[in-house]
N, C-alpha and C positions, 0 to 999 in steps of 0.2 A: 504494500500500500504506500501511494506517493505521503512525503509532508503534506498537501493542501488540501488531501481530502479528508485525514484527522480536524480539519478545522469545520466545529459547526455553525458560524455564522459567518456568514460573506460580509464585505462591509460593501459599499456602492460603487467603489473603486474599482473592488476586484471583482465585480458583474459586468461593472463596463469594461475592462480589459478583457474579458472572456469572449463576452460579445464582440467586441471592436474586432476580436480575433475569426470570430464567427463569421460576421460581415467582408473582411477581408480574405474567405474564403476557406480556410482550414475547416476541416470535418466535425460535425456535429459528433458522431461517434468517436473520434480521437481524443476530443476537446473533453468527450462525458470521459472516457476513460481515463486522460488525465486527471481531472480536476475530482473525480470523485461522486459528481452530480448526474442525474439521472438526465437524457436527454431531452425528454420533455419541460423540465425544471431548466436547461440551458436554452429553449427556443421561448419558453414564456421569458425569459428574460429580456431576450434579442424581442419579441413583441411588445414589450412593454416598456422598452426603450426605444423601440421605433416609434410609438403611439408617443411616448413623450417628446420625442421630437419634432409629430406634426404639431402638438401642440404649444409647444414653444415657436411655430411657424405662424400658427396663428396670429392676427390682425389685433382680437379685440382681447382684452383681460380681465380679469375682474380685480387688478388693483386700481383704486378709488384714485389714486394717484392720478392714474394713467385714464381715465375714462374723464376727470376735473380738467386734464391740460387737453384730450381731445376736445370737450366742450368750448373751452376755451379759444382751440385754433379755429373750432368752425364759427364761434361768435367775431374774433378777429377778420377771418375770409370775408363773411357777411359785409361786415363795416369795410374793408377795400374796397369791398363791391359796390358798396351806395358810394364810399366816397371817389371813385373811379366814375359812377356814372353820372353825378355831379360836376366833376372835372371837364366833362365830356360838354354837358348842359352851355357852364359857364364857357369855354370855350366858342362854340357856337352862338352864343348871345354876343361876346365880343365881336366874332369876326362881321356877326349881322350890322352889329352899333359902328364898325371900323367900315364897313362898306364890302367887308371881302362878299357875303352874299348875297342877293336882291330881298329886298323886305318883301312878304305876299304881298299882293294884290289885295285892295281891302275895294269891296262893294262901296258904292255911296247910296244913301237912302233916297230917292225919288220924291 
């Protein structure tokens, strides 16, 4: 019997070494036989570190932190955007007051 398989607690270190080993192609059946662990017990491993990785992929979180500064950016977006289309307004009102383009046409009342 190897040293590593008298050990009965894994710490998170040495599951992801196992795996990262997994991943990079060595055999499930080797790997169990090295280390001691059943192979089913080393591919729940390898899945439950892959699933934490989509999740770590993931967009949204549930730190309050992190959900406060998104609010935050899309209240700031908002405000560029009016004050971008105000920008735009006064612009246009100038070049009309400066001549750059033809006032309408205004009806006169009969």
């Amino acid at each position: 019997m190897s040293k590593k398989s008298s050990v009965k607690r894994w710490s998170a270190k040495r599951k992801q070494e196992v795996v990262l080993r997994l991943l990079r192609g060595e055999s499930l059946d080797a790997l169990s036989r090295e280390t001691g662990q059943p192979a089913a017990v080393l591919s729940g491993w390898r899945d439950e570190f892959l699933e934490g990785g989509v999740a770590a992929l993931k967009r949204r979180t549930d730190d309050p932190k992190v959900a406060a500064l998104e609010r935050e950016l899309r209240r700031a977006k908002r405000l560029v955007g009016d004050l971008m289309m105000d920008k735009e307004l006064l612009e246009m009102r100038i070049a009309r007051h400066e001549g750059e383009f033809p006032f309408p046409k205004r009806r006169s009342n009969p």
